[in-house]
Phi, psi and omega in degrees: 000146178220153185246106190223129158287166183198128150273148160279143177230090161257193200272130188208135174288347183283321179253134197266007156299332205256002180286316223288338230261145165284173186285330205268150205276184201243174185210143205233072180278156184257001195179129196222141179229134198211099198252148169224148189204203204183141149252140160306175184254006200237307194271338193268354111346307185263349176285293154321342172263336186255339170244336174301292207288328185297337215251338179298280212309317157344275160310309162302287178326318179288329160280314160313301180320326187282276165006285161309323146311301195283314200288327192304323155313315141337288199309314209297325179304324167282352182263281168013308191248332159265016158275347163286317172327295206258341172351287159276002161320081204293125204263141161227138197208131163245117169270136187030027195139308216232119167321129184231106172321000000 
């Protein structure tokens, strides 16, 4: 991350550094801040475990999930079209011997 203050600078007659200046102003920086940083091999452990793996694991459920989802759509297209199939089909069932509508 970085920080940078800036002053405005115009053009002013009390001071003659500031005659030399164009009319329209300036912005100046005063101060520049620059943060950095680093993990350990003790803090990139615990990050991982707290943030990778759960979001790993998510993600793989969430693609199982899909996965069931699509074969059960699958499963359903197929009970589906063959119950149109057998639909007008005449079922025959043998009781003791003899053929039964």
């Amino acid at each position: 991350k970085q920080l940078q203050i800036n002053i405005m600078i115009q053009r002013e007659t009390m001071f003659p550094g500031l005659t030399k200046l164009r009319k329209e102003a300036r912005f100046v920086p005063i101060a520049m801040i620059q943060e950095t940083g680093g993990l350990d091999d003790a803090l990139l452990k615990k990050f991982n475990s707290m943030v990778i793996v759960p979001k790993s694991i998510a993600v793989g459920l969430m693609w199982a999930l899909v996965g069931v989802l699509f074969l059960a759509m699958v499963v359903c297209t197929v009970l589906a079209v063959c119950g149109k199939v057998f639909e007008g089909m005449v079922v025959l069932e043998v009781v003791d011997g003899v053929v039964v509508l």
